[in-house]
C-alpha positions in Angstrom: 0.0 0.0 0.0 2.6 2.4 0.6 4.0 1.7 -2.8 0.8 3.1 -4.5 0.6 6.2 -1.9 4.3 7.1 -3.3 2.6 6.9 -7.1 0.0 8.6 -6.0 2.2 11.3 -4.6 4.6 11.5 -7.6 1.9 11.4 -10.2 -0.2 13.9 -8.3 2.9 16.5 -8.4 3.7 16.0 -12.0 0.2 16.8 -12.4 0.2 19.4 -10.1 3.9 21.0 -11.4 2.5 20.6 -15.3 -0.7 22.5 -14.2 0.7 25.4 -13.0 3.7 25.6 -16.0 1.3 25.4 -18.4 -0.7 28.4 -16.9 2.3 30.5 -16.4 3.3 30.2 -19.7 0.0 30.8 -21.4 -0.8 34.1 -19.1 2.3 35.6 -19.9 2.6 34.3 -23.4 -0.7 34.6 -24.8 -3.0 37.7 -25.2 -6.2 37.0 -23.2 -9.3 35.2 -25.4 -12.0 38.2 -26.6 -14.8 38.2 -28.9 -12.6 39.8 -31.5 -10.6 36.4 -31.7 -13.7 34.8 -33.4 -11.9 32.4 -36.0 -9.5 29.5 -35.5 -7.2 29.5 -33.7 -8.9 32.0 -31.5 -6.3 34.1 -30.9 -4.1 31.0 -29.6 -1.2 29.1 -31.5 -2.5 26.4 -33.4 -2.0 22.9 -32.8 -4.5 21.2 -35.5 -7.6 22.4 -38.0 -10.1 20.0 -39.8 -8.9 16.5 -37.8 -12.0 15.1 -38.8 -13.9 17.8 -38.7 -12.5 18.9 -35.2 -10.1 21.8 -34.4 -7.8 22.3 -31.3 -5.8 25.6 -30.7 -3.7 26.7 -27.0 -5.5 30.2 -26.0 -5.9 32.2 -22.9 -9.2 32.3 -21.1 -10.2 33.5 -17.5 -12.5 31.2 -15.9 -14.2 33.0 -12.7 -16.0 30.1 -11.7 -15.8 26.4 -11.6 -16.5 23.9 -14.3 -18.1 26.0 -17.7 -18.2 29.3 -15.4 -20.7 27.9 -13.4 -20.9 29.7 -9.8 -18.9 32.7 -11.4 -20.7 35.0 -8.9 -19.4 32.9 -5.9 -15.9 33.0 -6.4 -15.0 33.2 -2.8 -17.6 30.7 -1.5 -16.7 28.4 -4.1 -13.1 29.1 -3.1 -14.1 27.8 0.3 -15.6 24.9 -1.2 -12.4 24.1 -3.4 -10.3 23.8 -0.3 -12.9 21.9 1.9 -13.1 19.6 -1.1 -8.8 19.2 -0.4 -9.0 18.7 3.2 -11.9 16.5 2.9 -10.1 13.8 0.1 -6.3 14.6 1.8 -8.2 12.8 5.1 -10.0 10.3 3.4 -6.7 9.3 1.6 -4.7 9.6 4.5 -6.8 7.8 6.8 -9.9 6.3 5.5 -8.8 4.7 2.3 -7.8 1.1 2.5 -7.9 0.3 -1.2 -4.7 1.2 -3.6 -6.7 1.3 -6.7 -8.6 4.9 -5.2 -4.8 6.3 -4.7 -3.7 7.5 -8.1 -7.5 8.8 -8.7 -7.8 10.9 -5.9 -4.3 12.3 -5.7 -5.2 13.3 -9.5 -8.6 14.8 -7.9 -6.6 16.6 -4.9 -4.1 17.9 -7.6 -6.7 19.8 -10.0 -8.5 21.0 -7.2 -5.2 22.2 -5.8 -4.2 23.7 -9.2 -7.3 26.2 -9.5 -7.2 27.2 -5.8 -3.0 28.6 -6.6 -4.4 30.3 -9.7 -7.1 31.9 -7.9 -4.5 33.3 -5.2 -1.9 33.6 -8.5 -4.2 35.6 -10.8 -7.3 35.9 -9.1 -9.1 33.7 -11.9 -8.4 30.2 -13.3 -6.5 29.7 -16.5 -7.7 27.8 -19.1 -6.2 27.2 -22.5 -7.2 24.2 -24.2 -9.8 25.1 -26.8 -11.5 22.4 -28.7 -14.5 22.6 -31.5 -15.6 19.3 -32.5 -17.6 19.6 -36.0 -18.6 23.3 -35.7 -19.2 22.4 -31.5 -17.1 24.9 -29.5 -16.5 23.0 -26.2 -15.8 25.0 -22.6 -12.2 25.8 -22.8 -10.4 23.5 -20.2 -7.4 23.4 -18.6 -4.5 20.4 -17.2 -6.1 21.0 -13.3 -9.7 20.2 -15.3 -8.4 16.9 -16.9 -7.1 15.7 -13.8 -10.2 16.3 -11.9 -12.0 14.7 -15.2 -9.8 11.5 -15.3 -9.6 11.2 -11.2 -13.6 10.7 -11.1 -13.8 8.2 -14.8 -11.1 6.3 -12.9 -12.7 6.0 -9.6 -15.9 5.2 -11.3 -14.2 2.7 -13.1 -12.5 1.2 -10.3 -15.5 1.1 -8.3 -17.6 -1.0 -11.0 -14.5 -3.4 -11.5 -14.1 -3.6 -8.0 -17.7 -4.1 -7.1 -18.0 -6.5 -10.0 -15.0 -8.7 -8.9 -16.0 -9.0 -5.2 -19.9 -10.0 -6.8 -18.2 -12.8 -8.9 -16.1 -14.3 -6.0 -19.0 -14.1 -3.2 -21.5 -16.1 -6.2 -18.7 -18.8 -6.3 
């Protein structure tokens, strides 16, 4: 077990470290996202056009709330909540967890959270810079904090069915 809490850790502050580079660079490298910017690549730098009918550019957008600007208007009580939400899975990890496969999941979940709660003390918004339009579908602009939060919960989902799953099969046989 203490093998997977030293993943966990490591992965977590790659994540963590990658976040926060990535959000440096684009704030100070990239003019901020307006309505002027209305055309691939958005004001960004370009990374791909017509994939398949999908486009991906790096730009610079402020995100005042959480997830799609929802709670925008609550930025300090969802600040609150954003930290809460870290103390709460630190403790369960720390001291409630017993299984190794919830590790890596919510040490990416602690890391995203952790992420936006810097840039909010950083630049008093979250950065987001990963722009997607998937056949003429603009798609919230997201961010490395965002993805980790994303693939913590699949992963946890995931681990729960397979787990839940397993222990069915071997208490039917």
């Amino acid at each position: 077990m203490r093998k997977a809490y030293l993943i966990g850790l490591f992965v977590g502050c790659c994540v963590l470290l990658l976040d926060i580079l990535t959000k440096w660079t684009v704030y100070h490298s990239i003019p901020p996202i307006s309505a002027s910017f209305w055309g691939y690549p958005y004001g960004g730098i370009a990374i791909f056009q017509n994939f398949f009918g999908i486009e991906f550019s790096i730009v610079h957008a402020s995100n005042k709330g959480a997830a799609w600007g929802a709670l925008a208007d609550y930025q300090t009580p969802l600040l609150i909540l954003r930290i809460l939400l870290i103390t709460a899975l630190t403790g369960y990890l720390f001291i409630f967890n017993r299984q190794k496969f919830y590790v890596i999941p919510i040490c990416l979940l602690i890391a995203g959270a952790l992420g936006n709660v810097i840039d909010y003390f950083q630049y008093g918004v979250v950065i987001d810079m990963f722009k997607f339009v998937f056949w003429g579908y603009h798609y919230p602009v997201f961010n490395v904090a965002d993805s980790a939060i994303t693939i913590g919960i699949v992963w946890m989902i995931l681990a729960s069915i397979y787990h839940q799953n397993t222990h069915d099969s071997l208490s039917s046989q």
